[in-house]
N, C-alpha and C positions, 0 to 999 in steps of 0.2 A: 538443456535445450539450446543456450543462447551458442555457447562452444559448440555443438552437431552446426547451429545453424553457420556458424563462420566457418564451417571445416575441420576444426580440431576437435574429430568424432574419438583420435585414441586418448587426448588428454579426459574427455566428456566419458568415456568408459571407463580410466582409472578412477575417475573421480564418482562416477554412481556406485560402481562396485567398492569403491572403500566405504560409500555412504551406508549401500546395504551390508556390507561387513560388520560395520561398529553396530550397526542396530543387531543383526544377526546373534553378537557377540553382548547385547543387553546391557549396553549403555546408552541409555535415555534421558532425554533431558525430562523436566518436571512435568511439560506436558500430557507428554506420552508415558510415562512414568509408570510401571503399575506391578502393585506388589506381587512375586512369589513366578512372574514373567521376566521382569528387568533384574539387572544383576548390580547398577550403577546408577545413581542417578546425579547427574551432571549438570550446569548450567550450558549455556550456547558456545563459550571461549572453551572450553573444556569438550564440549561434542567437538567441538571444530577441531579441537587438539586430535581427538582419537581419530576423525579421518583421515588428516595428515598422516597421524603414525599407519594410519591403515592402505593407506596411498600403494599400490598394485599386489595388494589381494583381495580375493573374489572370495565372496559368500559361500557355502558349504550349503546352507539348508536352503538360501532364499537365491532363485534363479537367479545368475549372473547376465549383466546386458553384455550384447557383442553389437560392435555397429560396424560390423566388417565390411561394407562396402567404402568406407573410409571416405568419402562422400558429403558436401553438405546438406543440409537439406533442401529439398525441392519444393518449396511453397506455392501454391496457386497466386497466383499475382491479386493485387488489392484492385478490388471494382467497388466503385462509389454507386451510391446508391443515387436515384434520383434526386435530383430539387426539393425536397416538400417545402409549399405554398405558407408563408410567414406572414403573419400581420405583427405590428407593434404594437403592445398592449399596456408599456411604462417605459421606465425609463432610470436608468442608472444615473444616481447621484455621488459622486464624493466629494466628500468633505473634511478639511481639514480643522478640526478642531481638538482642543487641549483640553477638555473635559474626560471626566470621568463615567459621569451618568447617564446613561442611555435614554434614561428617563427624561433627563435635566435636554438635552440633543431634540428629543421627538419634541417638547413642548414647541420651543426655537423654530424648528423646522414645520409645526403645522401651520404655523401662524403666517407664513407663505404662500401654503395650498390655497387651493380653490377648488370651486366644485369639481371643474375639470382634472384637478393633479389633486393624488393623496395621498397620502404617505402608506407605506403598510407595512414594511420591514425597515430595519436597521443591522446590519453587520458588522461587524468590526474583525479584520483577519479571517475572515469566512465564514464566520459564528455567529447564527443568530444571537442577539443581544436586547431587540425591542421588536414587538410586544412580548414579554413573557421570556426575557433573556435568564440565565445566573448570575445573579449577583458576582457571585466570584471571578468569572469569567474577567481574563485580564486583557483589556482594551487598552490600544496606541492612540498617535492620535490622528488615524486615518480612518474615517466613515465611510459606509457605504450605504 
């Protein structure tokens, strides 16, 4: 899609049609893999390998693309959707601290709130971590 969309719709046709080639030809990676249908089952460096070698031949059983108008794509232009109406409802904290424990963090940090401000989440790298975080879960030392 991304090559039709820049224009290079012949390189985007070599390249689908070897994709559906090698499948055609029942080399599958472990996903799609299934006995007594696939002929080969391959990891991803090894798929990628057979399209290359498959690079401008066209499928036999499974329809071949043609995008003969050689053309990019024609997308309808991007329209933003209205405004909708936002209240503030908290409020983003980071925090740099060298701790470990999320646990050890939330105590720290309640002992500041008030009625008004509460704590409710803690993240760390985008992951929740507190209340009810994994232990395992391997935390920097940037909070949020």
């Amino acid at each position: 899609m991304m090559l039709n969309h820049i224009g290079q719709t012949d390189i985007a046709e070599k390249v689908q049609n070897a994709w559906l080639k090698t499948l055609e030809d029942g080399t599958h990676t472990y996903d799609i893999f299934k006995e007594g249908i696939s002929k080969q089952k391959v990891g991803t460096k090894e798929f990628a390998k057979a399209v290359i070698a498959n690079l401008g031949n066209k499928p036999n059983v499974l329809k071949p693309v043609s995008y003969s108008n050689n053309s990019a794509l024609n997308l309808p232009k991007y329209m933003r959707r209205p405004i909708a109406n936002k209240e503030l409802v908290g409020v983003d904290v980071f925090v740099h601290w060298g701790g470990s424990n999320p646990n050890e963090l939330a105590e720290k940090v309640k002992k500041i709130g008030n009625s008004e401000v509460k704590l409710s989440m803690i993240t760390n790298r985008g992951i929740k971590v507190w209340p009810d975080g994994f232990q395992e879960t391997f935390c920097t030392d940037h909070w949020r």
